[in-house]
N, C-alpha and C positions, 0 to 999 in steps of 0.2 A: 241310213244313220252313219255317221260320223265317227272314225275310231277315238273311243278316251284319248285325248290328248297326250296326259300326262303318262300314260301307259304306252302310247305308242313311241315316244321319244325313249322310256324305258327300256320300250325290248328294242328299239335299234340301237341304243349304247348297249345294250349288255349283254346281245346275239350270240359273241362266242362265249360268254359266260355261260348263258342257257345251254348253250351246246356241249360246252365240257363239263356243266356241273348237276344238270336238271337230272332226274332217275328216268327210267326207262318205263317197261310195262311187265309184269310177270307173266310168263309162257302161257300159265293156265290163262287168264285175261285176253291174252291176243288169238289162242284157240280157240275162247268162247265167243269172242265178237268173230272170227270167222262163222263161227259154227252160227252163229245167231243172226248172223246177217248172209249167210250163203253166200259168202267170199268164194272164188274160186275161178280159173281161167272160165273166158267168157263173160265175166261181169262185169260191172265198173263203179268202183266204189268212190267217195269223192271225201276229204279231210278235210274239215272247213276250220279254219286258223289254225296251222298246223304247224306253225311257229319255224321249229329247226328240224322237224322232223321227225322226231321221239317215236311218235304211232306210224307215221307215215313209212317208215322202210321197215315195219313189219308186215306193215299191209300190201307191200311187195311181195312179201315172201307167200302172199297168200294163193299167187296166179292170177288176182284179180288186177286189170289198168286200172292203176289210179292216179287220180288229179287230187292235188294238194291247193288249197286255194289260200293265201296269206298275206293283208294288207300291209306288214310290214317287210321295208324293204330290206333292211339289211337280216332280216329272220328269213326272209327268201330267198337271200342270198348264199346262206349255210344248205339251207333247205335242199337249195337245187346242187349244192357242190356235194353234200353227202347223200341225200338220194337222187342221181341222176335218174334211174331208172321211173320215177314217177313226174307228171306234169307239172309244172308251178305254177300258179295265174294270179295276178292280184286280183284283191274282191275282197270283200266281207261277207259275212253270213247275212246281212241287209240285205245285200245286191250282189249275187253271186253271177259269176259268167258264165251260166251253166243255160242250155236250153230248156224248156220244159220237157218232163221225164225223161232227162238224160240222163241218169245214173241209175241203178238199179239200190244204192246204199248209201248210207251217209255217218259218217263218225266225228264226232266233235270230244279233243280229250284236252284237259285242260282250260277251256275256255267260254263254254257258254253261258258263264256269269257274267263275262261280256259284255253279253249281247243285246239287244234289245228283244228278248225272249219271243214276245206274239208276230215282230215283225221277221224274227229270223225261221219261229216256225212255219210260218206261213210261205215263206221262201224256201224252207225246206222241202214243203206239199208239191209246191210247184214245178221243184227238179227232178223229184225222185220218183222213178215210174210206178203206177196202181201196184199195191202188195207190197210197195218199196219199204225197207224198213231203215231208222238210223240209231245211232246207240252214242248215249253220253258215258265218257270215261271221266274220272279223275284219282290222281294220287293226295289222299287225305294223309296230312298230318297228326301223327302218333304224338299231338301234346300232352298228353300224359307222360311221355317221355322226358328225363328231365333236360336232356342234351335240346331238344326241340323247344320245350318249353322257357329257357334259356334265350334261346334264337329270339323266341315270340317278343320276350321283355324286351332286347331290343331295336328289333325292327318295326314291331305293331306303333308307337309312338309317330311314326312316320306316314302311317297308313293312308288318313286321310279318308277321299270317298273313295277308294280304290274299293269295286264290290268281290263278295266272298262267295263260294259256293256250301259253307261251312254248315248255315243255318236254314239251307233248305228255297229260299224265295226266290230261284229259280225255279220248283218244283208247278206252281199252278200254273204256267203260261204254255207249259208244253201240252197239257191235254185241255185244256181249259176252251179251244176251240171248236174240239171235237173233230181236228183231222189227222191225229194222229192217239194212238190206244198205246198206253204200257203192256209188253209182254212176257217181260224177264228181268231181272235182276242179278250181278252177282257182287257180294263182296270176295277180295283175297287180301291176308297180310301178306307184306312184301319190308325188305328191307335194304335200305343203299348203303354199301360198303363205299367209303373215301378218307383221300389220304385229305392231308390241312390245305391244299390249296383248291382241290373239286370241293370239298367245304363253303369255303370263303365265296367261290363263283356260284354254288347253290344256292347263295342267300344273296349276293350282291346281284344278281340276275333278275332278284324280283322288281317288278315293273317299277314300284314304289322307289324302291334303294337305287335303282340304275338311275332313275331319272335324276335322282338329289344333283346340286350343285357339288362339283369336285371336291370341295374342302369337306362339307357333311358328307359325303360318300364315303370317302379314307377314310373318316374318322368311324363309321360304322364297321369295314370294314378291319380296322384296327384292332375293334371288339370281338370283330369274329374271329380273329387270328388269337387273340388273348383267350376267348372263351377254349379252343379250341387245343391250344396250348394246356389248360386248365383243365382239360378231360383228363391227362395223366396218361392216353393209350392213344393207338394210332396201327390200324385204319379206326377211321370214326364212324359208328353203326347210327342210320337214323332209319325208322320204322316208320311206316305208313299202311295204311289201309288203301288199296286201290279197290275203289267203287264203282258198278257198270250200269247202264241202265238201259232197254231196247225198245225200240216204240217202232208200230205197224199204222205206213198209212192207211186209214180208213176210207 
């Protein structure tokens, strides 16, 4: 499969945006995906579109070698300058560079709404050794919040077919095959402290807004700067729910 177009021109303009404005993972979360995935020297765990790194230089700190695999190139490029310490390789989760069962784990955070679900799980079976397990992260947005909900008004207009993880329809394609079982779950709230400029690059980062034509980009970003302005306080607090999910190959 073929990365989204308009998503891939997105995160190669707005690479350092991601990198200086996207949140991170909270401690409990990056504990639990060790613990749940039996991270640790001697194993080798693999991040499939792994953007600028966000998960990926935690999953250092685990002992475990890991390979970060990420089709875009200026995202791999941040990727490799901030976490030297793990592999970079282009690939998709389609067609991964990976041997058969040569990882012992797999982590995908932010991105397997992506993807082409049956085809990446099935690519998933195929890398990750018998007993192997992999686990979906994401940082959910707290639109109940009004400062987020705010953001939504107006970025979503932009949207387009850009897919979401928000409503679930990635959910049937991971077990739907029967080679991979759910065995764990966790939610945690988490919150991003930023000043007005990590702001403006948290939202102008997303795939959608990065990709706009220069004049509609400023101008969205213009809003963010006004909206942000408008909050009256500074750092700017945005909340999220960070969500996890762990599946055992079968």
């Amino acid at each position: 499969m073929s990365v989204h177009r308009e998503a891939a021109r997105g995160f190669e303009q707005g690479a350092d945006a991601y990198e200086r404005g996207r949140p991170g993972y909270p401690r409990e979360v990056v504990e639990w995906l060790s613990a749940v995935l039996e991270l640790g020297p001697g194993r080798t765990v693999l991040d499939v579109a792994a953007g600028t790194g966000k998960l990926t230089r935690e999953l250092v700190a685990s002992g475990a070698t890991v390979i970060a695999v990420e089709p875009v190139a200026g995202m791999r490029a941040v990727l490799e300058r901030v976490v030297p310490d793990a592999t970079a390789l282009a690939g998709t989760a389609e067609a991964l560079p990976i041997p058969d069962g040569g990882v012992d784990a797999i982590v995908v955070a932010q991105a397997f709404h992506w993807f082409d679900g049956p085809a990446a799980v099935a690519e998933f079976h195929r890398v990750v050794a018998p007993g192997g397990r992999f686990a979906l992260v994401w940082n959910r947005r707290r639109v109940d919040q009004p400062l987020h909900r705010a953001v939504k008004e107006i970025i979503d207009p932009y949207r387009r077919d850009a897919p979401s993880h928000y409503h679930g329809e990635w959910r049937p394609s991971v077990t739907a095959a029967g080679l991979f079982a759910q065995v764990a779950e966790l939610e945690v709230p988490s919150e991003q402290i930023l000043d007005v400029d990590a702001f403006v690059d948290r939202f102008s980062s997303v795939s959608f807004i990065a990709a706009l034509p220069d004049a509609e980009r400023e101008s969205v970003i213009h809003r963010l700067r006004a909206l942000a302005a408008d909050a009256g306080e500074e750092p700017l607090r945005l909340g999220y729910v960070t969500e996890a999910y762990a599946y055992k190959r079968t």
